[in-house]
KOLMARRO-820345 format. One record per residue: x, y, z of N, C-alpha, C in turn. Coordinates in steps of 0.2 Angstrom, whole numbers, plus 5000, padded with zeros to 4 digits. Layout:
BEGIN
n.X,n.Y,n.Z,ca.X,ca.Y,ca.Z,c.X,c.Y,c.Z
X,Y,Z,X,Y,Z,X,Y,Z
...
This chain:
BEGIN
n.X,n.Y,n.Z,ca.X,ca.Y,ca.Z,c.X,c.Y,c.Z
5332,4444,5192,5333,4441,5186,5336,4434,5187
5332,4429,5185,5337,4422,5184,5342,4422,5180
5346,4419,5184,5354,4416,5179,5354,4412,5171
5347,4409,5173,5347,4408,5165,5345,4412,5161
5341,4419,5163,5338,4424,5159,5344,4428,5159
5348,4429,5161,5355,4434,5162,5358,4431,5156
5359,4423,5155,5364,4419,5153,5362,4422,5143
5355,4422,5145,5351,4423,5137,5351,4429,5134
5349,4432,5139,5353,4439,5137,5361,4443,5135
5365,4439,5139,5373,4441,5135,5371,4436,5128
5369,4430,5128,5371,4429,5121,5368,4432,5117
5361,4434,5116,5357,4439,5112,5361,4445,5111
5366,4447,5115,5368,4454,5116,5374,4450,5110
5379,4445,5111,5385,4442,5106,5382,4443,5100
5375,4439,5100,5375,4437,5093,5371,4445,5089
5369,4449,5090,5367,4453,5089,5372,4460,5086
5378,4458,5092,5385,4463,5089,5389,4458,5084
5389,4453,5084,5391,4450,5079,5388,4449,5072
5382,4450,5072,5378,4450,5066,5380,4462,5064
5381,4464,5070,5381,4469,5065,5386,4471,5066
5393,4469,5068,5401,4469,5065,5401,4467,5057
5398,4461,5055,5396,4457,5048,5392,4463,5045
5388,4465,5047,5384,4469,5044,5390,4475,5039
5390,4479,5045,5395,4486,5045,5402,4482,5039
5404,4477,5041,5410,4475,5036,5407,4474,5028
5399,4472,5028,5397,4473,5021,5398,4478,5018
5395,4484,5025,5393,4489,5020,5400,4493,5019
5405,4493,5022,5410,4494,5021,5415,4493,5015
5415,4486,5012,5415,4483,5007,5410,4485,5000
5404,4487,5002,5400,4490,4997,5403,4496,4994
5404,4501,5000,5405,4508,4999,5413,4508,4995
5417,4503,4996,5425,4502,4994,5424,4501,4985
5419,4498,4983,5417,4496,4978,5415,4501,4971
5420,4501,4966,5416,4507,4961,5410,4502,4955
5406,4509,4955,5401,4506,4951,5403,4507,4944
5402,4499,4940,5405,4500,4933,5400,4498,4928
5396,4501,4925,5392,4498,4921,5395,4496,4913
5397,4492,4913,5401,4487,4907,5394,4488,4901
5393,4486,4896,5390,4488,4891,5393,4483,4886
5389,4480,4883,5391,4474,4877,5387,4472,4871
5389,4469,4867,5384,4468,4860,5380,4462,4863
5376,4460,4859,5372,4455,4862,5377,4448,4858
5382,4446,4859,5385,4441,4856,5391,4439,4860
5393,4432,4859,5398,4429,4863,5403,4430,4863
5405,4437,4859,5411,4437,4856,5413,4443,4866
5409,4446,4869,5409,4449,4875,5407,4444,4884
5410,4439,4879,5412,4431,4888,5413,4434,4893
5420,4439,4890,5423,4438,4897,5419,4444,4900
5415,4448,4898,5411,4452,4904,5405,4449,4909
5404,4445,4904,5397,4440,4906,5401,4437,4911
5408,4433,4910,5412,4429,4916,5413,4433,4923
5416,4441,4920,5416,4444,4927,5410,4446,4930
5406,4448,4926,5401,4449,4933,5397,4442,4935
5394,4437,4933,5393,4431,4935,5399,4427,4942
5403,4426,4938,5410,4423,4945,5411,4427,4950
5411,4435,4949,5412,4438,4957,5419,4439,4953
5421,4440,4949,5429,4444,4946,5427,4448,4949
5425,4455,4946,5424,4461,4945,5424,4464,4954
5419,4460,4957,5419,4463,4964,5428,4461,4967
5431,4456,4966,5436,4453,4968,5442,4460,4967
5441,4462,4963,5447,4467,4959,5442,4474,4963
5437,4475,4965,5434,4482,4969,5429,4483,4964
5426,4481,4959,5422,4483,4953,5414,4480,4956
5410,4486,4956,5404,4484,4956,5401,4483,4947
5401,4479,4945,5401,4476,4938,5394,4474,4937
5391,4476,4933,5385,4474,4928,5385,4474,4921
5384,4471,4919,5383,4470,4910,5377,4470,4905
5378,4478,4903,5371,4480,4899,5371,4477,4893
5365,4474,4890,5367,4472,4884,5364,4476,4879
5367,4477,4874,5363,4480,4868,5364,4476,4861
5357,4479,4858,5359,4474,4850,5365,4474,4847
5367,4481,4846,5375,4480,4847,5380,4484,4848
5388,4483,4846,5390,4487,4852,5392,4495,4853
5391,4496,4847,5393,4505,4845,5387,4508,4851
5380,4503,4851,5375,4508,4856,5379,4509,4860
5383,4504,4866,5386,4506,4870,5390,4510,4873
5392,4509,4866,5398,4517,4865,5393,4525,4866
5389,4524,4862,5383,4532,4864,5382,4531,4871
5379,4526,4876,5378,4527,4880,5384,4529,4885
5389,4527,4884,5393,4529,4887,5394,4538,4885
5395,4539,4880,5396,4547,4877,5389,4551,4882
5385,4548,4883,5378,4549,4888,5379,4550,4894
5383,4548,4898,5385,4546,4904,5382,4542,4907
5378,4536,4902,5372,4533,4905,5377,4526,4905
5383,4523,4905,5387,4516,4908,5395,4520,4908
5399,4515,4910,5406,4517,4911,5410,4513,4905
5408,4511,4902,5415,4506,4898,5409,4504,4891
5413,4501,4885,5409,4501,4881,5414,4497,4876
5414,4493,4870,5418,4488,4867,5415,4488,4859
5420,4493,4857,5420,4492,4848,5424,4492,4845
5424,4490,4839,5431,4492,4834,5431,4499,4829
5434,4500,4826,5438,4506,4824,5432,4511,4821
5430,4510,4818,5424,4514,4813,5418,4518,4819
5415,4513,4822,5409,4519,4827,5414,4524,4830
5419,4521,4836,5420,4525,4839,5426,4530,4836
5428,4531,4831,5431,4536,4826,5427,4539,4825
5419,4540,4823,5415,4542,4821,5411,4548,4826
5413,4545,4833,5410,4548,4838,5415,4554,4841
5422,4549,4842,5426,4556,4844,5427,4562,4838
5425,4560,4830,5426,4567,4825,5419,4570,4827
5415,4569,4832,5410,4571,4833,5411,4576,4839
5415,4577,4842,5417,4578,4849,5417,4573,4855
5416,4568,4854,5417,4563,4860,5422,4564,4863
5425,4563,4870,5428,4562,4874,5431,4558,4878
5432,4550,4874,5434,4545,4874,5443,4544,4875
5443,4540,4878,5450,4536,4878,5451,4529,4879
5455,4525,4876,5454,4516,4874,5462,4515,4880
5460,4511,4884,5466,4509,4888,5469,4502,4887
5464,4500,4881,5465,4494,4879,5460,4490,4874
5466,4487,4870,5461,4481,4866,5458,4476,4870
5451,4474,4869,5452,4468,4873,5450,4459,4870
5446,4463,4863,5448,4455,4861,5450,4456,4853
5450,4451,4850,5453,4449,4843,5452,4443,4840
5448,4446,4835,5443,4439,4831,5444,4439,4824
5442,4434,4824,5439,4432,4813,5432,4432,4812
5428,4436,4818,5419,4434,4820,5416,4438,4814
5418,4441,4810,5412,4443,4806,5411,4439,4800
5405,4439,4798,5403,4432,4794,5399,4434,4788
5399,4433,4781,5394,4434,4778,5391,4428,4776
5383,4428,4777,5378,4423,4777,5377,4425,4770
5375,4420,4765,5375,4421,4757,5370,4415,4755
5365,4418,4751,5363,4412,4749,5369,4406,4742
5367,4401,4742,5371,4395,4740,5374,4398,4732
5367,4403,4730,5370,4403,4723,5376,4409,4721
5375,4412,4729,5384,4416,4730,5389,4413,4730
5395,4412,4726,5398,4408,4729,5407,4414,4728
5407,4419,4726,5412,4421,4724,5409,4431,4726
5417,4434,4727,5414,4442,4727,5410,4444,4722
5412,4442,4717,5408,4444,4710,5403,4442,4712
5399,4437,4712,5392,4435,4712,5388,4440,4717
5391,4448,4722,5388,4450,4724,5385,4457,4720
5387,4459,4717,5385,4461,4710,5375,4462,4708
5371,4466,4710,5367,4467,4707,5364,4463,4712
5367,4463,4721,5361,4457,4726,5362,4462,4732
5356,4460,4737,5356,4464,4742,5358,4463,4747
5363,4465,4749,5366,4464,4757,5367,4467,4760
5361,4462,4769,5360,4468,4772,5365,4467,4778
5366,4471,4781,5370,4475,4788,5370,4481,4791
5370,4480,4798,5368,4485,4802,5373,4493,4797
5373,4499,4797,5374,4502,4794,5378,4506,4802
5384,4509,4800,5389,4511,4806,5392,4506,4812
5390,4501,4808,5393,4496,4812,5402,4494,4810
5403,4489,4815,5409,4485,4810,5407,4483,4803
5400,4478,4803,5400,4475,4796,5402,4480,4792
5396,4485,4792,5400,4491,4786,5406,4493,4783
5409,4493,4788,5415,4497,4786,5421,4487,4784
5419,4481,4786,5423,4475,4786,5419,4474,4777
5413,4475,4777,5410,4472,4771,5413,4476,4763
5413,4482,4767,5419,4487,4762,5423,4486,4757
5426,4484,4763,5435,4480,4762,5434,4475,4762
5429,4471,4759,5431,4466,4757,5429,4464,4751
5424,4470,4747,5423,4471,4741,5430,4472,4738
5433,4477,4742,5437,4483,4739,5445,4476,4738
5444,4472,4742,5452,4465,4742,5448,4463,4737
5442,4460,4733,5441,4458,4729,5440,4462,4721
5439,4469,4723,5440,4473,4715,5433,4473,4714
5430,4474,4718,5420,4474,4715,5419,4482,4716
5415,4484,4714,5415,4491,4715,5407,4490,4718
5408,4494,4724,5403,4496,4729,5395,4497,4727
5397,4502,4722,5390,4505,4719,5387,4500,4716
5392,4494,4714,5386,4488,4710,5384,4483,4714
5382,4485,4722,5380,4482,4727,5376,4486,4729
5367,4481,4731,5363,4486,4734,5363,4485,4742
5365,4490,4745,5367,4488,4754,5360,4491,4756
5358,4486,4761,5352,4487,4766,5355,4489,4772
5353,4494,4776,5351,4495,4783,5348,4489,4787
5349,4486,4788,5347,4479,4792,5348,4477,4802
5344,4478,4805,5347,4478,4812,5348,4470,4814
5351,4469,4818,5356,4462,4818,5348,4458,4818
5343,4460,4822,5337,4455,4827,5333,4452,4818
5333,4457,4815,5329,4456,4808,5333,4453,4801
5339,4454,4801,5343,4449,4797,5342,4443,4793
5340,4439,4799,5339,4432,4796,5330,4431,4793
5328,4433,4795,5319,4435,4795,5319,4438,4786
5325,4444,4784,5323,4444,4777,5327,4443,4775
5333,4438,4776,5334,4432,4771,5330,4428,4770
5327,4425,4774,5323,4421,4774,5317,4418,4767
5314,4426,4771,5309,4430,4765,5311,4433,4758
5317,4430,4757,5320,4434,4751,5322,4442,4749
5322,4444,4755,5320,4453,4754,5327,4453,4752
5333,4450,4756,5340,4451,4755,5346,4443,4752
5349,4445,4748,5352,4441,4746,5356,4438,4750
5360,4441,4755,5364,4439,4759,5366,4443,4768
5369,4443,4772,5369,4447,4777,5377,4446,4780
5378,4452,4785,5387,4451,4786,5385,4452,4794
5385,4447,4798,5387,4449,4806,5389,4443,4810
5388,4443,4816,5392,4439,4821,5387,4433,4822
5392,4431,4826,5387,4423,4831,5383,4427,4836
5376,4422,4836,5372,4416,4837,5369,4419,4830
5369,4425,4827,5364,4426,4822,5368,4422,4814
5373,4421,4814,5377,4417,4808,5373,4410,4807
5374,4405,4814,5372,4400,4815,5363,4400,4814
5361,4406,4818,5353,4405,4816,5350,4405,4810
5355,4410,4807,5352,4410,4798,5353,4404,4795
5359,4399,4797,5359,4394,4793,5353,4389,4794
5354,4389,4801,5349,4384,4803,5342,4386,4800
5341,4391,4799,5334,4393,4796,5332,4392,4788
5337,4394,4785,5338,4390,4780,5339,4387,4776
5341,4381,4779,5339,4373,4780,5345,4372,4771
5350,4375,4774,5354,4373,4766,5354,4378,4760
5348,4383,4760,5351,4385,4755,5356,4392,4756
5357,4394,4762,5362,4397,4762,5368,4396,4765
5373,4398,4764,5382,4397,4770,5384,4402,4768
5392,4402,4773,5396,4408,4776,5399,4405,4770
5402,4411,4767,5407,4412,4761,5414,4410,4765
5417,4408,4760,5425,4407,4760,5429,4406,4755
5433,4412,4754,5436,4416,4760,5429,4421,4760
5430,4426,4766,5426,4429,4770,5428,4435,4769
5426,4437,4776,5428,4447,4778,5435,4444,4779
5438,4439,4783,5444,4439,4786,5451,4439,4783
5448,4438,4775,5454,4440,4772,5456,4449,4770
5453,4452,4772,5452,4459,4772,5453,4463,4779
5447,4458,4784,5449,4464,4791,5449,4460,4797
5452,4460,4803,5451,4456,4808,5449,4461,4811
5443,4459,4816,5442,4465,4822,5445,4463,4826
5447,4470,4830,5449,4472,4836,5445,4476,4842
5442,4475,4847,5436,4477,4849,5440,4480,4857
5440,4486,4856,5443,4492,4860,5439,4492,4867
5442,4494,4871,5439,4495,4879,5437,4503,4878
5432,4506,4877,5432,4514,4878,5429,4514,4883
5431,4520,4886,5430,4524,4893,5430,4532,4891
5424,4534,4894,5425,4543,4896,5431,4546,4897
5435,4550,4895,5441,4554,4899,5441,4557,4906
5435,4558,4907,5432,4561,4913,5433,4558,4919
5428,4551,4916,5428,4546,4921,5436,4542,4926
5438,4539,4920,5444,4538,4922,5451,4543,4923
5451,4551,4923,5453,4554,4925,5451,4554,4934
5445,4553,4934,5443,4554,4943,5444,4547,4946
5447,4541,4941,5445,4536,4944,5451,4529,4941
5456,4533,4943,5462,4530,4939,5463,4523,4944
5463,4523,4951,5462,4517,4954,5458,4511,4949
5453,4513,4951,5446,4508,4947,5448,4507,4940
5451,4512,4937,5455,4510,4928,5457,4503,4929
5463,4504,4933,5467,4498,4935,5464,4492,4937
5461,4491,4941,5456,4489,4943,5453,4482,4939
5450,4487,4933,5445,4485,4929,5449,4479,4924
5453,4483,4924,5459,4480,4917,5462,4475,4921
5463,4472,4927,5467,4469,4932,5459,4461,4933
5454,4466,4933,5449,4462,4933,5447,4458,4927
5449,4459,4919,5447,4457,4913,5453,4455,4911
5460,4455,4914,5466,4450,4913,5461,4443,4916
5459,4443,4924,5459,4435,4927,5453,4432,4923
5448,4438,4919,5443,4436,4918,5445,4433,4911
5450,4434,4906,5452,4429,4901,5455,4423,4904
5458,4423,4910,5461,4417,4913,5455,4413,4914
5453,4414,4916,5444,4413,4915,5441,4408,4913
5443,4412,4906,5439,4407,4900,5445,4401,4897
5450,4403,4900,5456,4398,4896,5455,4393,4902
5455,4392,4909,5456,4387,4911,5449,4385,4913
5441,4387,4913,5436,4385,4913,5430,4385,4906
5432,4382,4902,5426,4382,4896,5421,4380,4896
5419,4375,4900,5412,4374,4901,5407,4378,4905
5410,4381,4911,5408,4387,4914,5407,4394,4911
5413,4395,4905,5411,4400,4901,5405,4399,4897
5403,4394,4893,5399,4393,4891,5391,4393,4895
5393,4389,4900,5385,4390,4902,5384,4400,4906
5389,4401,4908,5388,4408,4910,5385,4412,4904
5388,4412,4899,5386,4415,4891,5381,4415,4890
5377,4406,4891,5373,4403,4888,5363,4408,4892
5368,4409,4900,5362,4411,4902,5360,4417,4902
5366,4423,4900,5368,4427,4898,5364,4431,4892
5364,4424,4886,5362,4428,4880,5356,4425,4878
5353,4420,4882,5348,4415,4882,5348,4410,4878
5354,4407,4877,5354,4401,4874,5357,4395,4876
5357,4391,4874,5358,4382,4878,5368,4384,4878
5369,4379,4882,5376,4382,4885,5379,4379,4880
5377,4373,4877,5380,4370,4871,5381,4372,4862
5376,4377,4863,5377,4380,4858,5382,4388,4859
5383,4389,4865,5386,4394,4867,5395,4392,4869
5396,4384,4869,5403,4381,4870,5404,4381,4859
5399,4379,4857,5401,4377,4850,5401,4386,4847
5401,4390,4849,5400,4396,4845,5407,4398,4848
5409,4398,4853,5416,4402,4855,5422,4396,4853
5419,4391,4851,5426,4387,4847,5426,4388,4839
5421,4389,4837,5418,4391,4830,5423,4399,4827
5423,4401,4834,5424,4411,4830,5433,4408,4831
5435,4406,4839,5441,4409,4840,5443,4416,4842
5440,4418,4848,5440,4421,4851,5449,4423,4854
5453,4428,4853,5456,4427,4855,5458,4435,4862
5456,4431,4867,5453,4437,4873,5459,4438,4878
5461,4443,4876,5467,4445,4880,5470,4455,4879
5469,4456,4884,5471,4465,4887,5477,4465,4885
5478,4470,4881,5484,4472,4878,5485,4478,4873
5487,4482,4870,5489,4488,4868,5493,4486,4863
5492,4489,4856,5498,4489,4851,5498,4495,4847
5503,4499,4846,5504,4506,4843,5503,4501,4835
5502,4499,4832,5499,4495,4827,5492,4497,4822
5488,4497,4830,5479,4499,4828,5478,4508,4825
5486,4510,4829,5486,4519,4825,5486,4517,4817
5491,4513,4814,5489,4510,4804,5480,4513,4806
5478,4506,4808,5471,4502,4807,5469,4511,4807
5466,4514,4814,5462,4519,4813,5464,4524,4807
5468,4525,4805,5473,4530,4797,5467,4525,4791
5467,4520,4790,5463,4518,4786,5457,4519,4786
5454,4516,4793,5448,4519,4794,5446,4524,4793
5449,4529,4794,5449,4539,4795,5449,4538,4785
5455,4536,4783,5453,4537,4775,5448,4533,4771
5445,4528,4774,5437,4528,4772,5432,4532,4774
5430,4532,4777,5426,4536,4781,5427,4544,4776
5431,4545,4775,5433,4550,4771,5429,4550,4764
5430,4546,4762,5430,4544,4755,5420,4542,4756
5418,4541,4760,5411,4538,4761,5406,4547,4763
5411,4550,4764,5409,4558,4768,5406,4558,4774
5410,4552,4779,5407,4550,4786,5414,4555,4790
5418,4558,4788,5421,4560,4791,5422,4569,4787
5422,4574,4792,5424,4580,4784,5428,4586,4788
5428,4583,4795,5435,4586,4799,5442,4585,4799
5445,4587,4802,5451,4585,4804,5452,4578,4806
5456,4572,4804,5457,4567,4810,5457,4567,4815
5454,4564,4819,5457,4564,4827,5462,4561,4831
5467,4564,4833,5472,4564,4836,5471,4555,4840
5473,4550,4838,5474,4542,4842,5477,4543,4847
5483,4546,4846,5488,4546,4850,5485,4550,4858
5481,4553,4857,5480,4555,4863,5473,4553,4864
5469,4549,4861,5464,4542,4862,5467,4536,4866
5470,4536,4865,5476,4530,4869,5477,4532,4875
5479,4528,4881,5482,4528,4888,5483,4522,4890
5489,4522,4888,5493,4515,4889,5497,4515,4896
5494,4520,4901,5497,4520,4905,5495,4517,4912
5490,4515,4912,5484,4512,4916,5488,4506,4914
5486,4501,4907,5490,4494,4906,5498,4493,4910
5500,4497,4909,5506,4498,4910,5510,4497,4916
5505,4502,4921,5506,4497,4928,5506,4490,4932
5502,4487,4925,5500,4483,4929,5505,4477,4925
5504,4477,4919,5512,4474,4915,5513,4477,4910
5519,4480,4909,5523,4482,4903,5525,4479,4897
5522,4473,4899,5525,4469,4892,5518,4468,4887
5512,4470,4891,5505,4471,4886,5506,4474,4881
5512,4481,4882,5509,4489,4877,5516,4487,4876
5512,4489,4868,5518,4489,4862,5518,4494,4858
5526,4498,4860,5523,4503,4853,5523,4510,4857
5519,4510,4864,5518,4515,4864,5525,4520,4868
C-alpha cells in the first residue's frame, strides 16, 4: 500500500470518527430533550410560544417545543385533558369548567394579561343599551361568553334581552357581514378583519369588555404530567421568562415570527400586538382565586356548574415559579 493511499485512509478514518462523535452528541442532546407540545389560540395574543419554538428558546432551556394551533384556546385545554399535547392557555371560565368535570389540571402560572377582548358592533350600536333586542354572536364556553356577561351585567342590561348566537371565531365576520348578527366579541386579527370588511359601518365599542373583565390567560398542565416531570416544569417556565424578554427586546422579530405563524403580513401582526397591549410575563397572584369565586358564581347562576367548587388552591403550584424567582408568586 502507497503512503499516499495510507495517508487517505487515516484521514477518511478522522473525518468519519469525527462526523460520528457530532452525530452521537446530537443524538444525545435529542434524548436530554423533553417533548412539549404547547397548544395555543390561533391569535397573537400567544407570541411568546410562536417565539420560543421559532428562535430555538424552548430547545435552549431542554424543551423540545412545538406549537399546535387551534381555533381557540379552551380546544387546547381538551386536548390536553386527552393526553393529546402538554400545556394549554386560557382564562378562568373553560378551564373551571373542565376541572368541575374531573379534569386534573394544575396552572403553574399566569402567562399573559390583556384588554384583547373586543366587541365588533355595527355603527348604529353605540351604548350597552343599544344591545337590547340585537344579536351577538360569540364562540359559546369561551372567554367572550362569560367577558360579554359581565359586561351587560356593569352596565345593568338584562341578559335575556339579548339574542346570543353560538358563533365560531373563523365565521364571525362573514355574518356580520351578511347581517345575520348585530355584532361579535373576540380577539385580533378577527377584530381588525371585521372592520376592514365592513368598510365603516361597523367599530369596537368604547368603553368595551375592559371595563368589566381583563384576561388573564393560565399556563395549564396535566398533574400527571408534571408530577413525572418537575425538571421540564421548570424548564418550561425558565424558557417563557427569556421568551417575554423576547419580545421586549426584539419586536420586529416578534412580529414577523407571529406573522408567519398565523399567516399574516408581519406588519399587521407588529400593529395588532401594539393595538391589544399584551402584557407577557410569568407570574402567579393568589388574586386570580377572587377571579375564579366569581367565575364559579356565574357559572352557577348560568347552571354550567351544579357541583361543588373546585378547590384552586390545590389547582395552583406555585412552587415550580418559585424556584426559579420568588418575587413572581404572590399571595401564595
Amino acid at each position: 500500500m502507497t503512503s499516499r493511499r495510507r495517508d487517505f485512509l487515516k484521514q477518511s478514518a478522522f473525518a468519519l470518527g469525527g462526523f460520528g462523535a457530532a452525530l452521537q452528541a446530537r443524538l444525545a442532546i435529542a434524548q436530554q430533550l423533553t417533548r412539549v407540545r404547547l397548544t395555543a389560540g390561533a391569535n397573537i395574543g400567544y407570541s411568546h410560544q410562536y417565539v420560543g419554538e421559532s428562535a430555538g428558546i424552548f430547545r435552549r432551556h431542554g424543551i423540545d417545543g412545538s406549537v399546535v394551533l387551534f381555533d381557540v384556546g379552551f380546544l387546547g385545554t381538551e386536548a390536553v385533558v386527552a393526553g393529546q399535547a402538554e400545556t394549554a392557555g386560557t382564562v378562568e371560565f373553560p378551564v373551571l369548567s373542565l376541572i368541575a368535570r374531573g379534569a386534573d389540571l394544575v396552572i403553574p402560572a399566569i402567562m399573559i394579561t390583556a384588554d384583547d377582548l373586543k366587541i365588533v358592533a355595527l355603527r348604529t350600536i353605540t351604548k350597552a343599551e343599544d344591545f337590547i333586542g340585537k344579536k351577538v354572536g360569540y364562540i359559546f364556553g369561551s372567554s367572550a361568553h362569560y367577558a360579554f356577561d359581565r359586561y351587560l351585567s356593569h352596565f345593568n342590561v338584562p341578559r335575556d334581552r339579548v339574542t346570543h348566537v353560538n358563533v365560531p371565531a373563523a365565521e364571525q365576520v362573514a355574518l356580520i357581514a351578511r347581517g345575520d348578527i348585530d355584532a361579535f366579541v373576540w380577539l385580533e386579527p378577527m377584530v381588525q378583519r371585521g372592520l376592514d370588511v365592513m368598510r365603516g359601518r361597523a367599530h369596537v365599542m368604547n368603553p368595551g369588555i375592559e371595563v368589566a373583565y381583563r384576561t388573564r390567560t393560565y399556563l395549564e398542565m396535566s398533574r400527571a404530567w408534571v408530577d413525572r416531570n418537575p425538571e421540564a416544569t421548570v424548564n418550561l417556565l425558565k424558557a417563557l421568562i427569556e421568551c417575554d424578554a423576547f419580545i421586549r427586546a426584539e419586536p420586529q422579530r416578534t412580529a414577523e415570527i407571529a406573522g408567519r405563524k398565523l399567516n399574516i403580513p408581519a406588519e399587521q401582526a407588529a400593529s395588532l400586538i401594539r393595538a391589544v397591549g399584551f402584557d407577557w410575563n410569568i407570574y402567579l397572584d393568589a388574586v386570580a382565586l377572587q377571579v375564579f369565586d366569581q367565575v364559579g358564581e356565574w357559572m352557577r347562576a348560568q347552571n354550567r356548574l351544579t357541583g361543588a367548587m373546585p378547590d384552586m388552591r390545590r389547582v395552583f403550584v406555585p412552587q415550580y415559579l418559585r424556584q426559579i424567582d420568588p418575587a413572581r408568586v404572590r399571595g401564595f
